[in-house]
KOLKE-609142 format. One record per atom (N, C-alpha, C, O): residue number from 1; atom name; z, x, y. Coordinates in nm, 2 decimals. Atoms other than C-alpha are relative to their C-alpha. Example, Ala and Ser with C-alpha at 12.3 -4.5 7.8 and 13.67 -1.06 7.14 Angstrom:
<recs>
REC    nr   atom       zz       xx       yy
REC     1      N     0.00     0.09    -0.12
REC     1     CA     0.78     1.23    -0.45
REC     1      C     0.00     0.09     0.12
REC     1      O     0.07     0.19     0.12
REC     2      N     0.00    -0.09    -0.11
REC     2     CA     0.71     1.37    -0.11
REC     2      C     0.08    -0.08     0.11
REC     2      O     0.09    -0.03     0.22
</recs>
This chain:
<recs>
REC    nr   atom       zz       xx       yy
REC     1      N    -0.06    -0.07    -0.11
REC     1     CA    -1.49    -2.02    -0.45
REC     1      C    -0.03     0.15    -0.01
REC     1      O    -0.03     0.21    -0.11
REC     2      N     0.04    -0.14    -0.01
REC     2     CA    -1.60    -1.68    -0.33
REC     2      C     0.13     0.06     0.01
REC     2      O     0.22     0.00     0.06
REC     3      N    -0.07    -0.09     0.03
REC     3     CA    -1.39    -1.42    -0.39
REC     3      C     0.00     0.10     0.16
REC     3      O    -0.11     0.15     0.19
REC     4      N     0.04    -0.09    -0.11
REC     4     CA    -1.33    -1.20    -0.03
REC     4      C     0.06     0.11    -0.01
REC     4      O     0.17     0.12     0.03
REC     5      N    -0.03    -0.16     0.00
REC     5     CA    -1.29    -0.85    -0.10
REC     5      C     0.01     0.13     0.10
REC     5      O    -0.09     0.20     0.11
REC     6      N    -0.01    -0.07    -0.11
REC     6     CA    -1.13    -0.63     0.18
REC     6      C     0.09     0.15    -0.07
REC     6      O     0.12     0.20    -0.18
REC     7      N    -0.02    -0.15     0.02
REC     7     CA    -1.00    -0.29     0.22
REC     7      C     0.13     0.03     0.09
REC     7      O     0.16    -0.06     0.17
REC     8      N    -0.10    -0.04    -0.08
REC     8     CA    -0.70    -0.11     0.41
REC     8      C     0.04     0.16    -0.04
REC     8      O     0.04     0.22    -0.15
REC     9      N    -0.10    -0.09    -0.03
REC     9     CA    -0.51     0.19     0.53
REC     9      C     0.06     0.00     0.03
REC     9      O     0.03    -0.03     0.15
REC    10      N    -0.09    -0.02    -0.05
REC    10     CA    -0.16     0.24     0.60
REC    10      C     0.05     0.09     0.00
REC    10      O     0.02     0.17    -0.09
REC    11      N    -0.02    -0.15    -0.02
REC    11     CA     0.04     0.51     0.73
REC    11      C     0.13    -0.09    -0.01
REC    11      O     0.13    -0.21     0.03
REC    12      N    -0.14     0.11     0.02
REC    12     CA     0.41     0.37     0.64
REC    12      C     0.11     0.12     0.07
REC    12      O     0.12     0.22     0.00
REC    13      N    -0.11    -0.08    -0.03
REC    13     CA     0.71     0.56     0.87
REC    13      C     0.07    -0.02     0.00
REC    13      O     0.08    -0.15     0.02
REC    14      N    -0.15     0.03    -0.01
REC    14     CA     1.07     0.58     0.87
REC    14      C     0.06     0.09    -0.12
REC    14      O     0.01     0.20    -0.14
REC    15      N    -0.03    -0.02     0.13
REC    15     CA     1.29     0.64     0.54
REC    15      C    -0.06    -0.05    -0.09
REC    15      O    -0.04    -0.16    -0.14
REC    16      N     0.09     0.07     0.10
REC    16     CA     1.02     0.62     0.30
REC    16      C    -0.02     0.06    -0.10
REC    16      O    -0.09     0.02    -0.20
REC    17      N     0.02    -0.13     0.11
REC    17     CA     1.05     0.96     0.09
REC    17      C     0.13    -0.01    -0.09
REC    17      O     0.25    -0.04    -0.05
REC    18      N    -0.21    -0.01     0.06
REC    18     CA     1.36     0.97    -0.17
REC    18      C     0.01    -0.13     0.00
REC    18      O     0.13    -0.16     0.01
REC    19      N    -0.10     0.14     0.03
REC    19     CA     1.40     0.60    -0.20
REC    19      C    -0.08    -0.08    -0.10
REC    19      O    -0.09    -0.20    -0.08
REC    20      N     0.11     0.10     0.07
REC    20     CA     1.15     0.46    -0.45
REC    20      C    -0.12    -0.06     0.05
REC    20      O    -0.17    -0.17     0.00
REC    21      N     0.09     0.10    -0.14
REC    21     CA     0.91     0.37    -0.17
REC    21      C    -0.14    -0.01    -0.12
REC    21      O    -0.18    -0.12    -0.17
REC    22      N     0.10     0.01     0.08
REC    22     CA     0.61     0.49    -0.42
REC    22      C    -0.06    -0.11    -0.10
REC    22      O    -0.16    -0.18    -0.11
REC    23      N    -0.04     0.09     0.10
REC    23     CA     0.70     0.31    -0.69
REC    23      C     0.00    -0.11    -0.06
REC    23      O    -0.03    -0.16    -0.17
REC    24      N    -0.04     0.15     0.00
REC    24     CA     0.79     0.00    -0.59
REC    24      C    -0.16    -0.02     0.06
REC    24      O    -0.25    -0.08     0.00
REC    25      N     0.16     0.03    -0.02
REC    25     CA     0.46    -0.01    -0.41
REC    25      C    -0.14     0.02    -0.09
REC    25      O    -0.25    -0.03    -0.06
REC    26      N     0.05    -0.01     0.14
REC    26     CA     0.30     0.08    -0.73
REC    26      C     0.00    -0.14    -0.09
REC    26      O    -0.10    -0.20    -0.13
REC    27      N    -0.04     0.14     0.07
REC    27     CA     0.47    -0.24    -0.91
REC    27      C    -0.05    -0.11     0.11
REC    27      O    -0.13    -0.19     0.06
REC    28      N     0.03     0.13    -0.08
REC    28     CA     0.40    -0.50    -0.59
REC    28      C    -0.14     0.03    -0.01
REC    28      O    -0.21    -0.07    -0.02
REC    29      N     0.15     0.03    -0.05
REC    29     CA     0.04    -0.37    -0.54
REC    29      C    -0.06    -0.06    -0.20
REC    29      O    -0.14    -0.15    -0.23
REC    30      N     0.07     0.03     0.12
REC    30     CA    -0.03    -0.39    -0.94
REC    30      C     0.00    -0.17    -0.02
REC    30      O    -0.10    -0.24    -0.05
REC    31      N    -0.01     0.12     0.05
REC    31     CA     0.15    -0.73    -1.00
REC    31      C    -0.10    -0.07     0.16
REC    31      O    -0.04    -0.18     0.16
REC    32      N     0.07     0.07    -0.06
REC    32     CA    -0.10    -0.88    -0.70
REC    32      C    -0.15     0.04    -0.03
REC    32      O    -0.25    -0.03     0.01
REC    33      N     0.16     0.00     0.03
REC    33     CA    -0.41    -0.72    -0.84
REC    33      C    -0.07     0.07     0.07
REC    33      O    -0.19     0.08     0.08
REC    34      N     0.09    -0.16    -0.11
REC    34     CA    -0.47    -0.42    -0.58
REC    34      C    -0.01     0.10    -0.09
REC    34      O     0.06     0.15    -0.18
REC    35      N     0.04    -0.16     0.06
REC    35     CA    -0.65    -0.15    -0.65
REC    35      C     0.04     0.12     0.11
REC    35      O     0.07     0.09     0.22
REC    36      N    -0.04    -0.13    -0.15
REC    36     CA    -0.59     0.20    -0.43
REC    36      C     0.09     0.12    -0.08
REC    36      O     0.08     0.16    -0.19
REC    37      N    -0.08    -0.06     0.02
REC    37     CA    -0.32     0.43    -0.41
REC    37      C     0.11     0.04     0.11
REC    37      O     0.07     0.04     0.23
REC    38      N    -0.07    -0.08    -0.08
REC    38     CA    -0.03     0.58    -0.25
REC    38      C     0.07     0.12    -0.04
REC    38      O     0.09     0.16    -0.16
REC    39      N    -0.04    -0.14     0.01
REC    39     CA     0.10     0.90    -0.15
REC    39      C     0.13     0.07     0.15
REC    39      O     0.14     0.04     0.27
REC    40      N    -0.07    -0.05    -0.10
REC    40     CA     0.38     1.11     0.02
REC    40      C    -0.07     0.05     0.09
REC    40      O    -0.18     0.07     0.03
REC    41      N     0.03    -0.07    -0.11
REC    41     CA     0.27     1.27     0.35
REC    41      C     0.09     0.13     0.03
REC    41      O     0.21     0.14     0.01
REC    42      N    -0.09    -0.14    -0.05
REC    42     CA     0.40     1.61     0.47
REC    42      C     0.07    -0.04     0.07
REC    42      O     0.19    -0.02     0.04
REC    43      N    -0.09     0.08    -0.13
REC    43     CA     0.53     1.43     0.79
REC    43      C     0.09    -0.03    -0.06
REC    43      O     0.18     0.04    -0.01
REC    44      N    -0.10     0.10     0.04
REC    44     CA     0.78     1.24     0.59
REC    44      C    -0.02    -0.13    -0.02
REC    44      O     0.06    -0.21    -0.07
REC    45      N     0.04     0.18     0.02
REC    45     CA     0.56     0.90     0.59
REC    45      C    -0.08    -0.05    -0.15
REC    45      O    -0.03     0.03    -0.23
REC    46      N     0.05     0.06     0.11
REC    46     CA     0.37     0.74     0.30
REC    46      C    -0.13    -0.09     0.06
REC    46      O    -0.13    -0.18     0.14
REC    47      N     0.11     0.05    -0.04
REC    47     CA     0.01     0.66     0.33
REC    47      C    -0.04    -0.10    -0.12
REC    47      O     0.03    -0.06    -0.22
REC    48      N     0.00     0.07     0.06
REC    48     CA    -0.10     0.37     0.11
REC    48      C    -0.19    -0.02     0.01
REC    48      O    -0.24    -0.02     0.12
REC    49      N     0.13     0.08    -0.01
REC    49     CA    -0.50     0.24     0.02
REC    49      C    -0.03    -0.08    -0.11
REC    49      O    -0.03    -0.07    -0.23
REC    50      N     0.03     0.15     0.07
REC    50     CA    -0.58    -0.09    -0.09
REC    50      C    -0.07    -0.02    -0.01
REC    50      O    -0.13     0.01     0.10
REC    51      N     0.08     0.07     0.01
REC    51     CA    -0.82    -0.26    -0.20
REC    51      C     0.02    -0.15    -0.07
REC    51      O     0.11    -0.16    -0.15
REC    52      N     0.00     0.11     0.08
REC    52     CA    -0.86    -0.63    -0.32
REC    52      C    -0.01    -0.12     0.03
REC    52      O    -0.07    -0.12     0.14
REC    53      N     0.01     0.10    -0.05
REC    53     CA    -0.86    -0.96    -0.27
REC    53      C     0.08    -0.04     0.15
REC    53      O     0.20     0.00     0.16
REC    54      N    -0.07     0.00    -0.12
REC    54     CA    -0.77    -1.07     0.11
REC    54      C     0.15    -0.05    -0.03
REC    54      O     0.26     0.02    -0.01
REC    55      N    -0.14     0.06    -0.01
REC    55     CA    -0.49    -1.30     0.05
REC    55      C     0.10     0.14    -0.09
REC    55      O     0.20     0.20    -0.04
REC    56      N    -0.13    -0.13     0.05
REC    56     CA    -0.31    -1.02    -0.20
REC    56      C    -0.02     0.09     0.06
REC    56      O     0.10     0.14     0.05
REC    57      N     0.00    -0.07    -0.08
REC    57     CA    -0.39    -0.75     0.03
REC    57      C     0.10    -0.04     0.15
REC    57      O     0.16     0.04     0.21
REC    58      N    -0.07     0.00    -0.07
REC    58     CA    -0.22    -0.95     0.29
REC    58      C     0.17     0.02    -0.02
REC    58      O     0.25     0.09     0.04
REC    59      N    -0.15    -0.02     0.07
REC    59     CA     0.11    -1.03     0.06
REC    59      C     0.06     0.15     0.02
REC    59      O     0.17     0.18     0.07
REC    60      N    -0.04    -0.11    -0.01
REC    60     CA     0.11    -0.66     0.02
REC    60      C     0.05     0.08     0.14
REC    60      O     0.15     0.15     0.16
REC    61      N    -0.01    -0.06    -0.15
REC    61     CA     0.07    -0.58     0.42
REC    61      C     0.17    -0.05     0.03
REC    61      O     0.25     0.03     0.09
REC    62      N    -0.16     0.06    -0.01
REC    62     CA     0.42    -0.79     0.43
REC    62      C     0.10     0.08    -0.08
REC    62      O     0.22     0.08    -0.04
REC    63      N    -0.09    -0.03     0.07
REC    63     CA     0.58    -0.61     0.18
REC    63      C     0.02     0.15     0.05
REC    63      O     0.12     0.23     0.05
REC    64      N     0.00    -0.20    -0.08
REC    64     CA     0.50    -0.25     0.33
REC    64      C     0.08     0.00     0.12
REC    64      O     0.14     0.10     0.16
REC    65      N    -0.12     0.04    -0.15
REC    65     CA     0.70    -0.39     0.67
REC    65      C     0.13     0.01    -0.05
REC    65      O     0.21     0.06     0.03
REC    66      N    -0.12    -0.02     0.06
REC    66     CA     1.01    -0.40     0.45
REC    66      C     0.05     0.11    -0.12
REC    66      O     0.16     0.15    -0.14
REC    67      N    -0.06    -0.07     0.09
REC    67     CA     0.98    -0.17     0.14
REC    67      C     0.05     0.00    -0.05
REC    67      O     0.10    -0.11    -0.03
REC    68      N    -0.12     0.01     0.13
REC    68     CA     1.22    -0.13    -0.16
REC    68      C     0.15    -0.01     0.10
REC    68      O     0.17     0.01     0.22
REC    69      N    -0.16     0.00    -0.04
REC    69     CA     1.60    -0.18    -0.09
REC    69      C     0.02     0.19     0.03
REC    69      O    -0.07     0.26     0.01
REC    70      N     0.00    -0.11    -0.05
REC    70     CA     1.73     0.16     0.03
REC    70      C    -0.14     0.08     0.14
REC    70      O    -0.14     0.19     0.20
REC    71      N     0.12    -0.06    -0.08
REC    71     CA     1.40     0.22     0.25
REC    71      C     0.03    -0.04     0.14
REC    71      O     0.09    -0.14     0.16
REC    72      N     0.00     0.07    -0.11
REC    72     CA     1.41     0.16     0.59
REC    72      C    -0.16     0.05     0.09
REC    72      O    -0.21     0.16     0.10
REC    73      N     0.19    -0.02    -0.02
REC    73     CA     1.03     0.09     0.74
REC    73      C     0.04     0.01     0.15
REC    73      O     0.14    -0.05     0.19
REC    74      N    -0.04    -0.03    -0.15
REC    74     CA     1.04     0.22     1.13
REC    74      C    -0.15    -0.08     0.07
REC    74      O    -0.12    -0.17     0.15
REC    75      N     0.11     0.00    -0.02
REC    75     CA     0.62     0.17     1.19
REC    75      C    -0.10    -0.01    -0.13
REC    75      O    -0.13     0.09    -0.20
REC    76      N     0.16     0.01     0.08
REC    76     CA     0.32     0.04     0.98
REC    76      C    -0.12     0.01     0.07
REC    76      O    -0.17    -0.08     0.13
REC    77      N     0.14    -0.01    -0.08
REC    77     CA     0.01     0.15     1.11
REC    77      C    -0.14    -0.04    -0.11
REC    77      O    -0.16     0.03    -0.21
REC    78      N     0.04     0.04     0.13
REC    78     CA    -0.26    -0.04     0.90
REC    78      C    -0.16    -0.01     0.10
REC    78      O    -0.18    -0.06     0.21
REC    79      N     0.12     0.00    -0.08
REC    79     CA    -0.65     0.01     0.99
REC    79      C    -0.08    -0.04    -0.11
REC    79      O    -0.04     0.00    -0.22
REC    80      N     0.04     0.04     0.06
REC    80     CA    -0.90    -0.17     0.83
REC    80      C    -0.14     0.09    -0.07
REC    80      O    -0.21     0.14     0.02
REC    81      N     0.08    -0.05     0.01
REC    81     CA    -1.15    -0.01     0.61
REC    81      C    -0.14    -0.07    -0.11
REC    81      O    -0.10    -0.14    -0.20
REC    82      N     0.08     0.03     0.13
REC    82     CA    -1.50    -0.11     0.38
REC    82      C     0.06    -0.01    -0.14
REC    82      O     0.13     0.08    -0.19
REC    83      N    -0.05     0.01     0.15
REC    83     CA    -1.42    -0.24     0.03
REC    83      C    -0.08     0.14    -0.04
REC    83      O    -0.15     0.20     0.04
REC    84      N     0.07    -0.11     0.08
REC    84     CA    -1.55     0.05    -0.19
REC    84      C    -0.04    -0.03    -0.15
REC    84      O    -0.15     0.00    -0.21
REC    85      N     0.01     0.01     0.17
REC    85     CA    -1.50    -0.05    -0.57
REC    85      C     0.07     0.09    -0.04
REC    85      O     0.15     0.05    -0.13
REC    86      N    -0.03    -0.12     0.08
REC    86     CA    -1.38     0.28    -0.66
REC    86      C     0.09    -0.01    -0.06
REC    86      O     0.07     0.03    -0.18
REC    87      N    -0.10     0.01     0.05
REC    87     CA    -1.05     0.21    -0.76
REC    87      C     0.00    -0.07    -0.11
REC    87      O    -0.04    -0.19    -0.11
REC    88      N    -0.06     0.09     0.13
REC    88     CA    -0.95     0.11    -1.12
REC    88      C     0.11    -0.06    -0.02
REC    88      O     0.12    -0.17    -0.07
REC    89      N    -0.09     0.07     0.05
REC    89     CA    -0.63     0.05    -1.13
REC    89      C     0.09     0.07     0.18
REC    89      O     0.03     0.13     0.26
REC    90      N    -0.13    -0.09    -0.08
REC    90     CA    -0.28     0.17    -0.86
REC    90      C     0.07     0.05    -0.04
REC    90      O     0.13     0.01    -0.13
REC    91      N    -0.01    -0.10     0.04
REC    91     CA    -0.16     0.45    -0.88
REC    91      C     0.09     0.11     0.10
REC    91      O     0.07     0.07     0.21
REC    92      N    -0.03    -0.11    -0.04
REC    92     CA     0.03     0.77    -0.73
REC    92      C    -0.08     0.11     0.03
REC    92      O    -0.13     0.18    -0.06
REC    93      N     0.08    -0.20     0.00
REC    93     CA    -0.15     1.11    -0.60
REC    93      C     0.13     0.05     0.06
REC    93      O     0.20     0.00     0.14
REC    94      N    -0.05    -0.10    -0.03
REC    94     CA     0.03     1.40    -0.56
REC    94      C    -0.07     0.10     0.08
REC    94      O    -0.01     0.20     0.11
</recs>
């Protein structure tokens, strides 16, 4: 079985700053095996990039619609982009 390796951006709005939004998206993307990163936004949203296998890239797209407990997700805006490779592991930028 081939392996299908896709890519993504999301822009995550609502209550997503101050509640562990990072974090937790840190722990779900690692335990499915995405690579990328996320990061706060000045706006107040959380931008996210994925890389990885489709089906765990999709799990993840589900889990960004709800967020950690305390979060409340208003809008996912999620655009699809080229795998790249670049990513080693997930991670946080500042």
């Amino acid at each position: 079985m081939v392996r299908e390796l896709k890519a993504f951006r999301a822009l995550v709005e609502g209550m997503v700053q101050g509640v562990g939004f990072r974090y937790s998206a840190v722990h779900q993307a690692r335990r499915l095996g995405v690579k990328g990163y996320v990061q706060n936004l000045p706006g107040g949203g959380v931008e996210v990039v994925a890389e990885g296998e489709a089906q765990c890239l999709e799990q993840l797209k589900q889990w960004l619609k709800k967020g950690p407990p305390g979060a409340y997700v208003r809008t996912v805006a999620i655009r699809e982009r080229p795998y790249s490779g670049v990513y080693q592991d997930f991670g946080i930028e500042f």
